[in-house]
Backbone as CSV, one residue per row, in Angstrom:
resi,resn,N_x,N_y,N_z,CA_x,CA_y,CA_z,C_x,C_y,C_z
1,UNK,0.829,-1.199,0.000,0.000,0.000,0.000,0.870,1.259,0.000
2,UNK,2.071,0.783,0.598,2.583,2.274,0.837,3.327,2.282,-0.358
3,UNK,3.887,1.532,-0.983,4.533,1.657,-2.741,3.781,2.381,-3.624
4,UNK,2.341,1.879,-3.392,1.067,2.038,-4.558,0.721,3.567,-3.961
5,UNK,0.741,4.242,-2.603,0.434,5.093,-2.166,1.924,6.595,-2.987
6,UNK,3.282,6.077,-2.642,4.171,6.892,-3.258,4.549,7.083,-4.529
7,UNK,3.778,5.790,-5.351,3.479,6.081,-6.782,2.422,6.670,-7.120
8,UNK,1.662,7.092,-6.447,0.482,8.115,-7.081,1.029,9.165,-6.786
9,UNK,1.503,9.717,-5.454,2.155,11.237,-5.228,3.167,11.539,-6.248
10,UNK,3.877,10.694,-6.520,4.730,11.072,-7.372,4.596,11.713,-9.247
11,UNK,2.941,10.593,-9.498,2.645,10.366,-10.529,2.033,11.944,-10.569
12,UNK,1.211,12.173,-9.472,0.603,13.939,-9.264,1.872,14.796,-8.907
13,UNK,2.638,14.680,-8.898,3.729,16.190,-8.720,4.121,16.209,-10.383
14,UNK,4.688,14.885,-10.929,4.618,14.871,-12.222,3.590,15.512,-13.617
15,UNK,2.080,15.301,-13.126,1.614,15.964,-13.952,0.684,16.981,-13.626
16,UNK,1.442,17.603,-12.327,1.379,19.131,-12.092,2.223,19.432,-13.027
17,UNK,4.035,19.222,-12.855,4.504,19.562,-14.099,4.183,19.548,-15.152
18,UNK,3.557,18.679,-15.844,3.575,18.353,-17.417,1.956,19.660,-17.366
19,UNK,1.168,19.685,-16.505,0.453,20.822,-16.671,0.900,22.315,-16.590
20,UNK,2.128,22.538,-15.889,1.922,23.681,-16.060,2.987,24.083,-17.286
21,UNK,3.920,23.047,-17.845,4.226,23.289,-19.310,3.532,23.631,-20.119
22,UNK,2.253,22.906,-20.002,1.291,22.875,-20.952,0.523,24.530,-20.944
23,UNK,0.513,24.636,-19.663,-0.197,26.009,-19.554,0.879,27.251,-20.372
24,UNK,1.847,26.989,-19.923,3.145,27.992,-20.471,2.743,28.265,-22.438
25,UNK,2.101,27.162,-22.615,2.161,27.406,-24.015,0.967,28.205,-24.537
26,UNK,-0.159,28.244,-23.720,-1.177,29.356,-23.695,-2.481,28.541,-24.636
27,UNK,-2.531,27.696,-25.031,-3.772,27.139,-24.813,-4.429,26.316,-23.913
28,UNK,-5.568,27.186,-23.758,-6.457,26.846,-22.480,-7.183,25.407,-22.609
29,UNK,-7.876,24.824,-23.694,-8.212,23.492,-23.917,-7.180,22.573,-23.485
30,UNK,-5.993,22.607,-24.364,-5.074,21.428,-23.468,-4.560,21.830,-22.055
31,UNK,-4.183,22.887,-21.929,-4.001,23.311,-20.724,-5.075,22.724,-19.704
32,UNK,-6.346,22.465,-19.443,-7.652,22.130,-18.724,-7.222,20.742,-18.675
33,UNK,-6.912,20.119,-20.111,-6.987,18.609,-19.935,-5.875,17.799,-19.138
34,UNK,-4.782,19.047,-19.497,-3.523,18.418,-18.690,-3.783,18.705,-17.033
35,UNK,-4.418,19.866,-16.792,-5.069,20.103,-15.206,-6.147,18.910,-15.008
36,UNK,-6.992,18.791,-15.647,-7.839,17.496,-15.072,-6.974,15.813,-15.048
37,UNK,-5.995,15.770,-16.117,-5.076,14.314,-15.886,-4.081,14.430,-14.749
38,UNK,-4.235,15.823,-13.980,-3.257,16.015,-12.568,-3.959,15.669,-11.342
39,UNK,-5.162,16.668,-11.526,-6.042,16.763,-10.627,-6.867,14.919,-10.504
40,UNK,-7.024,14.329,-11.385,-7.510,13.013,-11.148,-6.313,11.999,-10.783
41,UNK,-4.997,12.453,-11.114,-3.802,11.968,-10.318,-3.912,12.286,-8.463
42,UNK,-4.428,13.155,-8.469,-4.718,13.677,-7.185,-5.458,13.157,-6.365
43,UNK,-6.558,12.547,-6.870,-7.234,11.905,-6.408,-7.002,10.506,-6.385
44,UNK,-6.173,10.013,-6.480,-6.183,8.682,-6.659,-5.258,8.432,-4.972
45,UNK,-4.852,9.587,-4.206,-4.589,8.973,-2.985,-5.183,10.355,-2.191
46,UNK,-6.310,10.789,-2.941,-7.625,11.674,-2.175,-6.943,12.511,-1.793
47,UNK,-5.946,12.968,-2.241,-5.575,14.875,-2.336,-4.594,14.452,-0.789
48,UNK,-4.407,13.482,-0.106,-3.157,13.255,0.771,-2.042,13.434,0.383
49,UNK,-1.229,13.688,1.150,0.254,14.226,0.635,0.873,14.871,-0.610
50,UNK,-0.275,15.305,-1.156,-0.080,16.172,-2.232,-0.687,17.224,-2.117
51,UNK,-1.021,18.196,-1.059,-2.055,19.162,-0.735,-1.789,20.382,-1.206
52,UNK,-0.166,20.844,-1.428,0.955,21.906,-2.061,0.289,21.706,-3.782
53,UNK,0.441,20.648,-3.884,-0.031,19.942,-5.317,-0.896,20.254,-5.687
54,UNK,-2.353,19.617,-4.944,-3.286,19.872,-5.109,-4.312,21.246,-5.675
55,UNK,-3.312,22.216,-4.195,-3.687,23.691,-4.602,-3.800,24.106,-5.859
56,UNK,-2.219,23.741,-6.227,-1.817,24.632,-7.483,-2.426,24.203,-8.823
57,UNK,-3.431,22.945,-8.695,-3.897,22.080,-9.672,-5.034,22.813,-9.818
58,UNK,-6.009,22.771,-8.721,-7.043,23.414,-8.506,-7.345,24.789,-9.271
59,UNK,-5.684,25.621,-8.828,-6.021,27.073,-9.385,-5.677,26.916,-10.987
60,UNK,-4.559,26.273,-11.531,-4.330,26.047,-12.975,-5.482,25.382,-13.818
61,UNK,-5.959,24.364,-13.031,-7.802,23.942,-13.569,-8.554,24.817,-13.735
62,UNK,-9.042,25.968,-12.757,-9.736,26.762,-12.733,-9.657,27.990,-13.561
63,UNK,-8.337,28.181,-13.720,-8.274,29.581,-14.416,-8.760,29.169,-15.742
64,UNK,-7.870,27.999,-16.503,-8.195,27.296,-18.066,-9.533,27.169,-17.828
65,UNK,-10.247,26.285,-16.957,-11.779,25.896,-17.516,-12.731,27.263,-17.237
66,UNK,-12.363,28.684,-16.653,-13.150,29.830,-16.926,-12.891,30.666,-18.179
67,UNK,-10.928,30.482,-18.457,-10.726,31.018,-19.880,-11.485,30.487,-20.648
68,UNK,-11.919,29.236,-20.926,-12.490,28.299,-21.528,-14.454,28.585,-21.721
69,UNK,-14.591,28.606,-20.452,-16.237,29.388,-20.477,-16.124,30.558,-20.531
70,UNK,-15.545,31.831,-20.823,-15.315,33.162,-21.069,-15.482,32.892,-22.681
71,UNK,-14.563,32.512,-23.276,-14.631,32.055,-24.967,-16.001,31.586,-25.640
72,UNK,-16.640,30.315,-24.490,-17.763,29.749,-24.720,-18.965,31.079,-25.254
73,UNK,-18.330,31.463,-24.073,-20.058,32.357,-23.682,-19.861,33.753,-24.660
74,UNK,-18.646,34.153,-25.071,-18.686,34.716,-25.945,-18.809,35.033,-27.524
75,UNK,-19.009,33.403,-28.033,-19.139,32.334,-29.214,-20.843,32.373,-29.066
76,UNK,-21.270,32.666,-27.784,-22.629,32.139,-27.724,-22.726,30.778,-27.177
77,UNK,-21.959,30.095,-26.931,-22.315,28.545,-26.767,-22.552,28.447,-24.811
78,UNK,-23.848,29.091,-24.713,-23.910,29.180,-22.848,-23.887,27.849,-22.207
79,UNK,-24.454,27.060,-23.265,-24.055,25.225,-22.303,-22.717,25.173,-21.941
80,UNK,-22.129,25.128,-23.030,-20.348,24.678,-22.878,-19.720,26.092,-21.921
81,UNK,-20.226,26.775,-21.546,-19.474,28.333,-20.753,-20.029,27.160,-19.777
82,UNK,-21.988,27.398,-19.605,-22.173,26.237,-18.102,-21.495,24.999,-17.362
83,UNK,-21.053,24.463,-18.439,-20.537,23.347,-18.399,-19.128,23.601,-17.856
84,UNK,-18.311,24.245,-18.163,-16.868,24.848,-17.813,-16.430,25.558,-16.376
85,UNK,-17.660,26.413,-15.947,-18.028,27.260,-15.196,-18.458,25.859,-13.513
86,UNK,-19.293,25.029,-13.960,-19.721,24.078,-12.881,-18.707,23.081,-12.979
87,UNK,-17.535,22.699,-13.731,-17.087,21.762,-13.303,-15.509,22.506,-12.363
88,UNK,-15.844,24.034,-12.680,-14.779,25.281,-11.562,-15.566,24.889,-9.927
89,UNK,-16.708,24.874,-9.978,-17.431,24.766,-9.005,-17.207,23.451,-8.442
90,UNK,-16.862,22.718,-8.768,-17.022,21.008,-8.512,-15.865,21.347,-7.462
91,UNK,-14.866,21.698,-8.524,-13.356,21.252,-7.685,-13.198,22.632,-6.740
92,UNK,-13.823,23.642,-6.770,-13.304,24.845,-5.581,-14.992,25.064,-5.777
93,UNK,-15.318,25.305,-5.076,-16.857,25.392,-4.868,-16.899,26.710,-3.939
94,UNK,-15.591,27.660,-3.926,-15.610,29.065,-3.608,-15.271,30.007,-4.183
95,UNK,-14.978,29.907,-5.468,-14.358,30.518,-6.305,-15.402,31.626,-6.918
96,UNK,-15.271,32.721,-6.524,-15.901,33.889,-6.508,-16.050,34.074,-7.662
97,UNK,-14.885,33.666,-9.176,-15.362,34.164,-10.719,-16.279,33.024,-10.879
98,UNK,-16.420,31.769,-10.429,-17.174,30.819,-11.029,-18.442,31.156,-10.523
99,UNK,-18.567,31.407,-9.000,-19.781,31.652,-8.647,-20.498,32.861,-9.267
100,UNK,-19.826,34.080,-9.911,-20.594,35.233,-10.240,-21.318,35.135,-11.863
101,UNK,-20.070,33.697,-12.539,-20.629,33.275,-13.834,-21.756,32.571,-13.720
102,UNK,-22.161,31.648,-12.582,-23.100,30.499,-12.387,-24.630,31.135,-12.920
């Protein structure tokens, strides 16, 4: 357990990195996807010993999936802004831009 436990922390500090490369390059779609393949790294030993991690996943998720519903909603497409906007809410469910988009 404790092998299987230091291979997930490790596997989430890892693709915090590979996310925030991804972010460096300034698209927000892959940027989101590489934050959600961190953030579900994260979860796989429930946000324990990765909590430094976690944070910074949370806020790099959040910023991409509102850049992401900002674009939506300005295309017109208010599902996919909704959709972008509540899954900000899922993972920080205080986040003052998601809540004022809701």
């Amino acid at each position: 357990e404790a092998v299987r436990r230091q291979s997930a922390i490790l596997e989430t500090r890892f693709a915090l990195e590979r996310a925030q490369a991804v972010a460096r390059l300034g698209d927000a779609s892959k940027t989101a996807k590489a934050y959600e393949d961190a953030y579900n790294a994260a979860m796989k030993v429930g946000g324990e010993g990765v909590q430094g991690e976690l944070a910074a996943i949370v806020t790099g998720l959040s910023a991409a999936k509102l850049e992401l519903a900002r674009a939506a909603y300005k295309e017109g497409n208010v599902s996919t802004a909704q959709d972008h906007v509540n899954r900000v809410l899922r993972v920080d469910p205080n986040n003052a831009t998601a809540q004022s988009l809701k």
